[in-house]
PLY file of the C-alpha trace (Angstrom):
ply
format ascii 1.0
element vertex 131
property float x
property float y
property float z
element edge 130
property int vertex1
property int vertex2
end_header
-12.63 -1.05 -35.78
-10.80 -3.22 -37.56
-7.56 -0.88 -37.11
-8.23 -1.31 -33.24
-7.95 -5.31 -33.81
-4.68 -4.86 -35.69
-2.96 -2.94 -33.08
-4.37 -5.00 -30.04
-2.85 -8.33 -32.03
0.36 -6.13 -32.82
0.71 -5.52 -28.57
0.03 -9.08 -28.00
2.91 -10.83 -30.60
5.17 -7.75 -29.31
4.52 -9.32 -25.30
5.11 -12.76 -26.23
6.87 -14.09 -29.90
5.12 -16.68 -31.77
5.58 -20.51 -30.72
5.96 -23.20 -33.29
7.21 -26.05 -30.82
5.40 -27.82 -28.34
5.75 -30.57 -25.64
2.89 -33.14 -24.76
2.62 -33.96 -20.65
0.80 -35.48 -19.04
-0.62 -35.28 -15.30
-2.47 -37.39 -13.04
-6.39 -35.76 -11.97
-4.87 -34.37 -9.01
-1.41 -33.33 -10.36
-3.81 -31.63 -13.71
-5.86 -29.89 -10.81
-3.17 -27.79 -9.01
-1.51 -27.12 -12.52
-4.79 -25.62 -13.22
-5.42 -24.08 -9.39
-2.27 -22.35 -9.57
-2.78 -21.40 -13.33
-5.80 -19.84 -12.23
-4.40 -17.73 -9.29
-1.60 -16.49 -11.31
-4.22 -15.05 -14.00
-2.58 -17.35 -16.98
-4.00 -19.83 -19.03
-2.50 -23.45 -18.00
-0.24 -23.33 -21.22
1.81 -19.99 -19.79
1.45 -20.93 -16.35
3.56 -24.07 -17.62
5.68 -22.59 -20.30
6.68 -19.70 -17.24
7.16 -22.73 -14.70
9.81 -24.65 -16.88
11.23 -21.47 -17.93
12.54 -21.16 -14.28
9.67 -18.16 -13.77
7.89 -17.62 -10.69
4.86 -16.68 -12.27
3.45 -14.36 -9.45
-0.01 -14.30 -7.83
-2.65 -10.95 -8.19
-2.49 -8.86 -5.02
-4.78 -9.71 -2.87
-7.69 -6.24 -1.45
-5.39 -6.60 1.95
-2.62 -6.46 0.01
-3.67 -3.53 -1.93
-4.62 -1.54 1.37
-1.18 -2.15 2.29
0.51 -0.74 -0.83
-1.74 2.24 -0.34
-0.94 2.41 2.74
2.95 2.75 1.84
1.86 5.31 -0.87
0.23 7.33 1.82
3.44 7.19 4.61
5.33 8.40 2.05
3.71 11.09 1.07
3.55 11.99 4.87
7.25 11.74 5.25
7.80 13.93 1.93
5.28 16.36 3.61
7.87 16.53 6.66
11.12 16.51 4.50
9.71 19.65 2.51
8.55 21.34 5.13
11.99 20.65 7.41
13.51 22.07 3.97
11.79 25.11 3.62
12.55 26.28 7.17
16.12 28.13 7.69
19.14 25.80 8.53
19.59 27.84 12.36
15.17 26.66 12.72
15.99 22.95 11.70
19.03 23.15 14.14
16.85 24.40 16.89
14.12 22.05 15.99
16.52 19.01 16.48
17.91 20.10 19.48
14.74 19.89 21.47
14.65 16.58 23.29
10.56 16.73 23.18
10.52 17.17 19.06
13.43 14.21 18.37
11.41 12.01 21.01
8.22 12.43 18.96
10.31 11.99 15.54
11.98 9.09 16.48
8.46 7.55 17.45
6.89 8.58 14.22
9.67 7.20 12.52
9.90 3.29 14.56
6.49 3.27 13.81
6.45 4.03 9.91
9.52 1.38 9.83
7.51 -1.41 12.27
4.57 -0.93 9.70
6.94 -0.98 6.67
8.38 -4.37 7.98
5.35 -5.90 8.60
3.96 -4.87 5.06
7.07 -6.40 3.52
7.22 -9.59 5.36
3.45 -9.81 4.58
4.20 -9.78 0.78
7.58 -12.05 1.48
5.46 -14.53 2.90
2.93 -14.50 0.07
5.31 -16.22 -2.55
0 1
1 2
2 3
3 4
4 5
5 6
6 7
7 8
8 9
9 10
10 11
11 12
12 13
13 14
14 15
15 16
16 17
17 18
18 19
19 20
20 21
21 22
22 23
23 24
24 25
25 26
26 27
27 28
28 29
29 30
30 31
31 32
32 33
33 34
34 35
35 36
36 37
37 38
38 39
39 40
40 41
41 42
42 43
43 44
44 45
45 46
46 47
47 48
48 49
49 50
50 51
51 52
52 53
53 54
54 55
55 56
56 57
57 58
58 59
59 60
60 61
61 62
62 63
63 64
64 65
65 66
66 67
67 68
68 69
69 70
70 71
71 72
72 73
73 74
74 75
75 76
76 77
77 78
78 79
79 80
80 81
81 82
82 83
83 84
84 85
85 86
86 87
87 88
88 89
89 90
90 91
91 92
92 93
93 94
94 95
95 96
96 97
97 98
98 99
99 100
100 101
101 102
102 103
103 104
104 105
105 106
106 107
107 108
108 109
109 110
110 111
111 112
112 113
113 114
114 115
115 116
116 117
117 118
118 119
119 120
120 121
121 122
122 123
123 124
124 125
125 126
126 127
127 128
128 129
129 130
């Protein structure tokens, strides 16, 4: 148990060195309550929210469930379109030719692919927007 202690103490001093110096500031209530909102909503304690902020860090915010659903949502479209690219590959070059050449098939690819790009923009701008 007390090994387990030792190595958890070893991860944390390997994350972030030791700090001997320190600055006092001081806020006003309000000014001290968005320090500590936005300490809060970037999961950090107000003295590494800070340290980050002068530092020039963006200290960035947990994803949010929608947010989530949305990466899975990439995760999933792109395991669709690797489903397509190995199944194009597996067919003979003269099938994939053929394939192509049909107006109907590139019609409905070119749809499936807009609408994987519409929903990859909007995902993107959605986490854009979040900063």
């Amino acid at each position: 148990m007390t090994e387990d202690k030792h190595n958890n103490s070893e991860k944390a001093s390997r994350k972030r060195p030791p700090k001997s110096r320190h600055i006092d500031v001081r806020f006003t209530e309000d000014e001290f309550n968005i320090v500590l909102k936005y300490a809060r909503m970037s999961g950090r304690s107000k003295s590494i929210y800070l340290h980050d902020v002068a530092l020039g860090h963006k200290p960035s915010l947990p994803m949010t469930a929608e947010e989530q659903e949305a990466l899975k949502g990439l995760i999933g479209a792109r395991a669709e379109l690797i489903g397509i690219r190995n199944a194009l590959h597996a067919l003979p070059q003269e099938e994939r030719k053929k394939l192509f050449k049909r107006a109907d098939f590139m019609a409905r690819w070119m749809q499936g692919i807009n609408s994987l790009i519409k929903e990859w923009s909007h995902i993107r701008d959605n986490f854009i927007n979040r900063v």
